[in-house]
Structures are given as structure tokens and as C-alpha cells.
PAVO-976375 format. One line per 3 residues: number of its first residue (from 1); their letters; for each residue x, y, z of N, C-alpha, C, O. Coordinates in steps of 0.05 Angstrom, whole numbers. Last residue first. Example, Ala and Ser with C-alpha at 12.3 -4.5 7.8 and 13.67 -1.06 7.14 Angstrom:
<recs>
2) sa) 257/-45/142/273/-21/143/258/1/157/268/23/161  264/-114/156/246/-90/156/264/-66/156/285/-66/169
</recs>
This chain:
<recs>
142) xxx) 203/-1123/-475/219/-1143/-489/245/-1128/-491/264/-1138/-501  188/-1094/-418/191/-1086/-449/203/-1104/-454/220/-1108/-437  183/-1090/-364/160/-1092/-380/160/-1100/-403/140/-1110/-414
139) xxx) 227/-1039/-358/221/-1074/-350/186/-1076/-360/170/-1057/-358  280/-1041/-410/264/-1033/-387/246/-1045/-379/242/-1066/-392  338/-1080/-425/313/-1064/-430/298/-1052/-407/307/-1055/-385
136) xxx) 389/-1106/-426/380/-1081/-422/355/-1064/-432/354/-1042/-444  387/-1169/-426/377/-1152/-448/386/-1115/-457/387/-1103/-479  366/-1153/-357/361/-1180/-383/369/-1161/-412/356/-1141/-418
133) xxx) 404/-1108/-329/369/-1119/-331/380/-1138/-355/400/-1134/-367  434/-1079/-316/430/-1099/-311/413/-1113/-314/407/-1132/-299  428/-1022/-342/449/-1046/-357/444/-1071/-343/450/-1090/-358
130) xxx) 387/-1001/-308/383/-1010/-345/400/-1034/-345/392/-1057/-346  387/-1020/-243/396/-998/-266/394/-1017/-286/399/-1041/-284  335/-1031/-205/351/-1036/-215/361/-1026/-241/346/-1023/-259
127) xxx) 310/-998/-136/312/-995/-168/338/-1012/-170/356/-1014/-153  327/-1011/-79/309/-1018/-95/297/-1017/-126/280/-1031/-136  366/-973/-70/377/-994/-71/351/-1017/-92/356/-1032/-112
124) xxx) 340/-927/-67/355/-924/-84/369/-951/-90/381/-954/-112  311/-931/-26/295/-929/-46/309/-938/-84/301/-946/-106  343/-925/14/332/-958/6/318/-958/-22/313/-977/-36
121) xxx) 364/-877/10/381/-892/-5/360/-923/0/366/-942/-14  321/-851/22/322/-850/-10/340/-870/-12/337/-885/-31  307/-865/73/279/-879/51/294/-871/25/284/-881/4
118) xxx) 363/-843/96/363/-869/106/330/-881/72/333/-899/56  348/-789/89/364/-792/71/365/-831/75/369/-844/54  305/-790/119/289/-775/87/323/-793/80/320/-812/65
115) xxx) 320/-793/168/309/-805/161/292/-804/124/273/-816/114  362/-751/170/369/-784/165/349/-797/160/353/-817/146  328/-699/176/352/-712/148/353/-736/151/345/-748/131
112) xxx) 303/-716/218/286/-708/190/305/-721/163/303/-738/145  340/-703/251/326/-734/255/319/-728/222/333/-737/204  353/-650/236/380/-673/237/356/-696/243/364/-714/228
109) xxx) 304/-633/256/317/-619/239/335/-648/223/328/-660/203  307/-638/317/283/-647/298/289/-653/264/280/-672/250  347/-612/324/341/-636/337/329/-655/312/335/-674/298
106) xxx) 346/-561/320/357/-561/302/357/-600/304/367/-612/285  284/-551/357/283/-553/325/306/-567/310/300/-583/292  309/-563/405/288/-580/396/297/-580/373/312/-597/363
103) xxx) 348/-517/408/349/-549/411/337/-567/395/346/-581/378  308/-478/408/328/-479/384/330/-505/385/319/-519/369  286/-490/453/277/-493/433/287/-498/403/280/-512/384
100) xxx) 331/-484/496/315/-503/494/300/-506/466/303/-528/456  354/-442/511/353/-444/484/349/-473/471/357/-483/449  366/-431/563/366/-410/556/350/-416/529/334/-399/521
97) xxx) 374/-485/582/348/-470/592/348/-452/574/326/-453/562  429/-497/548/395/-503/542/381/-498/558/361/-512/551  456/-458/583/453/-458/553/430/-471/543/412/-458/531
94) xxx) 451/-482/640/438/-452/636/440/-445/599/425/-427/590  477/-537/638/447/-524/631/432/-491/635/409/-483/633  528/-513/610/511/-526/599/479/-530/602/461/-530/585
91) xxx) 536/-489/665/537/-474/648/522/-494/618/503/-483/606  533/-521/704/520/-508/708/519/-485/679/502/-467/677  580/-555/683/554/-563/683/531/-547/689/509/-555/681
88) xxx) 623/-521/689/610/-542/659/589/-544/664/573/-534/648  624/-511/748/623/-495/725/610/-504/698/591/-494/688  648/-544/782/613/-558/771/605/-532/752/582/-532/742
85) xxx) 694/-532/791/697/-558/775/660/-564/759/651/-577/740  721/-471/785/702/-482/792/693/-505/778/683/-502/756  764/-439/752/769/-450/765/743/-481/785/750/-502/795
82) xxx) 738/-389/743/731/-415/718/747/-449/729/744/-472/720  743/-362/783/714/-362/776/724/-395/758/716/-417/763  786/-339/774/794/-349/786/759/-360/791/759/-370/814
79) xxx) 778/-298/730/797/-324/723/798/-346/741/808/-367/734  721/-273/718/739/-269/741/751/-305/728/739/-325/720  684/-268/684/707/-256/676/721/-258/692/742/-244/688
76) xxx) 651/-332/674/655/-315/689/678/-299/682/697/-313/673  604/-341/604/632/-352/624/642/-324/633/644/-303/620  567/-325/576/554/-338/601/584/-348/623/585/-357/645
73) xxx) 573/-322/532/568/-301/540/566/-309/568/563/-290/583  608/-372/512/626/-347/520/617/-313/536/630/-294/544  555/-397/507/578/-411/533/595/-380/533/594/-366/553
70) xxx) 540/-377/469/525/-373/494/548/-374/516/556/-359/534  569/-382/420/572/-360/429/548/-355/457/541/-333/463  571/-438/433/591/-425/429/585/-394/439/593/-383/460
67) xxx) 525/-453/411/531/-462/440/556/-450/445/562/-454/468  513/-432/354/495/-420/385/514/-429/406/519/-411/422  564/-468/336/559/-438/336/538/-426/359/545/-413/378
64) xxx) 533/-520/340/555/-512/359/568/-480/358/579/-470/378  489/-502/303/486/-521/337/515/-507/349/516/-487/363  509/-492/255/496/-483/272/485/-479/300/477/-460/314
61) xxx) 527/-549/246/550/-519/250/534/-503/266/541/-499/290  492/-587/235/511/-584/267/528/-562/268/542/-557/287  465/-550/193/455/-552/216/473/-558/254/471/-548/276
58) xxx) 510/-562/163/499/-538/164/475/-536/186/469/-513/194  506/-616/160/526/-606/165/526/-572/178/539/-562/197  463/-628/136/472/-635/163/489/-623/176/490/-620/201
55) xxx) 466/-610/86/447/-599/102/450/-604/137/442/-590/156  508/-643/71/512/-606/67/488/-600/93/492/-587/114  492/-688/55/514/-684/91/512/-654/87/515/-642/108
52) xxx) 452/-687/29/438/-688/54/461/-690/70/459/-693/94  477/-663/-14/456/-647/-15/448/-654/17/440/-637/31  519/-702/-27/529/-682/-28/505/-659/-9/514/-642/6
49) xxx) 483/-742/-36/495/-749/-15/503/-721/-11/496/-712/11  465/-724/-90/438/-729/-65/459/-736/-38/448/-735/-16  507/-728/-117/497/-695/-107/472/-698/-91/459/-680/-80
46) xxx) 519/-784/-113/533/-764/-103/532/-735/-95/544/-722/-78  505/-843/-112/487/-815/-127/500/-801/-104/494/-806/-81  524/-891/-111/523/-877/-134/514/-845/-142/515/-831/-162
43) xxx) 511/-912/-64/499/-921/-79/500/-908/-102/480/-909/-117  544/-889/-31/547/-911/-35/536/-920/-57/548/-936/-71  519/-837/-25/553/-841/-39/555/-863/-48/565/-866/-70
40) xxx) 474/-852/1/472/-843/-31/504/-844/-35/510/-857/-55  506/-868/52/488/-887/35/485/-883/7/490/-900/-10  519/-817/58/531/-837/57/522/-860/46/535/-870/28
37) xxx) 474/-775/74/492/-781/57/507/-801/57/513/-787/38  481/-776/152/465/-774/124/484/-773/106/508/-772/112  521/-825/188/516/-801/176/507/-796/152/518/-806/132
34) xxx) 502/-869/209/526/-861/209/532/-828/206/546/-813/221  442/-887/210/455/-896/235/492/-882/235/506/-885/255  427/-877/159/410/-875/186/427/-874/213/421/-861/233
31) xxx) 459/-894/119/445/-866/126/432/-865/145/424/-842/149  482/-942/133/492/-923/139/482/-889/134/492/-868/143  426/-974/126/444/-963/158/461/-940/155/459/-920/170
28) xxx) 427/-966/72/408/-950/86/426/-949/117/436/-930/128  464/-986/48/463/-957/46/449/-946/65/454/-924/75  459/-1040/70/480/-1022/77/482/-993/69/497/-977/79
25) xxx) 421/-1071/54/412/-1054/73/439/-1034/81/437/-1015/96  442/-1086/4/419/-1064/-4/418/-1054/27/414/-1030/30  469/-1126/18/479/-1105/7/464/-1085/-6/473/-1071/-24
22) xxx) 436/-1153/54/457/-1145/64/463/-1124/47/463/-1102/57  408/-1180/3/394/-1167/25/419/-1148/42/415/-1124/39  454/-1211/-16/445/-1191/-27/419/-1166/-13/415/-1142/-19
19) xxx) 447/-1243/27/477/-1235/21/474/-1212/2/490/-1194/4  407/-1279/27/414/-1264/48/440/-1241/41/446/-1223/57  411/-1294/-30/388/-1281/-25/396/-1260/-3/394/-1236/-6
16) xxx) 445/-1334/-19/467/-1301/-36/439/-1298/-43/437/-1299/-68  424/-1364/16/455/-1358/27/458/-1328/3/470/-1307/8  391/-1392/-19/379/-1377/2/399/-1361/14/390/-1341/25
13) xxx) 415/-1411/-52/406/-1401/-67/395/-1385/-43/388/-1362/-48  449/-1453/-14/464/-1444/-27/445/-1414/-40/458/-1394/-39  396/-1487/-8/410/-1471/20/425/-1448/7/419/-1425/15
10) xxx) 385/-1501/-58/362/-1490/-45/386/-1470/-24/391/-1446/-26  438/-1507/-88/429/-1517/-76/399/-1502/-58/408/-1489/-38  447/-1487/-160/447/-1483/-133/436/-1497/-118/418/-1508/-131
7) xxx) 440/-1490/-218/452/-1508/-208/454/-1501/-173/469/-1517/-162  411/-1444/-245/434/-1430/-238/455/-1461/-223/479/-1458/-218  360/-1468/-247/368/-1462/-276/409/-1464/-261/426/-1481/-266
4) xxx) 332/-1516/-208/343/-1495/-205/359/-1490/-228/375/-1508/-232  288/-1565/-228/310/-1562/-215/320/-1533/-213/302/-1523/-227  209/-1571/-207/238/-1565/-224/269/-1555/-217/272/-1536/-200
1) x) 179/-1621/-182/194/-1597/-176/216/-1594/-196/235/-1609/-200
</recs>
């Protein structure tokens, strides 16, 4: 068995394997699990982060714009009407009865982003840039 070039201990060499695993999965959680984009910030690429919080963003505007202008079509003109504690709730679901589908889609919509923005930044973690490479060459290439 040949010894290890870098002088590490097997355990030691398995410890900043784990440790570098960690820092490739952190773009991705945080695109998946925080908010799109973030991961690509992390990882350098800023108009792909710029490109999937814009889209998110523009979608939760959207969301709370419909629910906005429902809730205000749907709230009683009598003052003494809003007064009613199960009001909220009857009014939330008469907004998604009303617009259930929109739901769905802008739903669907926002899963779509994290998950397209969660495969670029792993994708993104999985390339290694020029300057680090041996040499700086490209890989294949002396």
C-alpha cells in the first residue's frame, strides 16, 4: 500500500472529503430550501442568481397582488361586518375557491424555479474552474 502523497491520515483524508462535500452541497440547499438564486450568488454566477430570484420574485408578487385585490373585493362595506373574528377565514377560503387554479399554477411555477435553480447550482458546484486545475489546463490536456 502506498503512502498518501499529501502525508494525511486515511481518517484525516476522509474528514476534508466530508468537508468539501459540505461545500458543494451548500449552494444547492440553499437553492432549494432558502430561496432560488442564492446558491448561484454563492457560487459566483450572479446574473443566473439575478435571473432565478427575479423570476421568483415576480411570481410571489403576483400571488400576493391576486390575493390582494380579491380579499378587497370580497371585504364587507359595513365596518361593523369586519368586526367578525371567523371573517379571515372565511375570506381566505372564498379567495382560493375562487382561484384555486391560479394557485396551482403560480405553485407549480415557484417549485419549478427551485428546483431548475437547486440542478444548476449543483451543477455549478461540479465543474472545476481553469485556475484550479494542475497547471491550468483543461482537463484532458497536458
Amino acid at each position: 500500500m502506498r503512502p498518501d502523497p499529501s502525508g494525511r491520515s486515511g481518517a484525516a483524508h476522509s474528514a476534508a472529503g466530508r468537508a468539501g462535500d459540505r461545500g458543494r452541497l451548500a449552494p444547492v440547499l440553499l437553492s432549494l430550501a432558502v430561496f432560488p438564486g442564492l446558491g448561484q450568488a454563492v457560487t459566483g454566477r450572479p446574473w443566473r442568481a439575478l435571473f432565478y430570484a427575479g423570476a421568483s420574485l415576480a411570481l410571489l408578487g403576483r400571488l400576493l397582488h391576486r390575493v390582494y385585490l380579491e380579499t378587497t373585493r370580497l371585504l364587507p362595506s359595513d365596518p361593523e361586518a369586519t368586526l367578525d373574528l371567523g371573517l379571515p377565514f372565511r375570506l381566505a377560503a372564498e379567495v382560493h375557491r375562487a382561484n384555486a387554479s391560479f394557485f396551482f399554477w403560480t405553485t407549480a411555477g415557484i417549485v419549478l424555479l427551485c428546483a431548475l435553480s437547486g440542478l444548476d447550482a449543483w451543477a455549478a458546484t461540479r465543474r472545476v474552474p481553469r485556475a484550479t486545475r494542475p497547471g491550468g489546463a483543461a482537463p484532458g490536456k497536458p
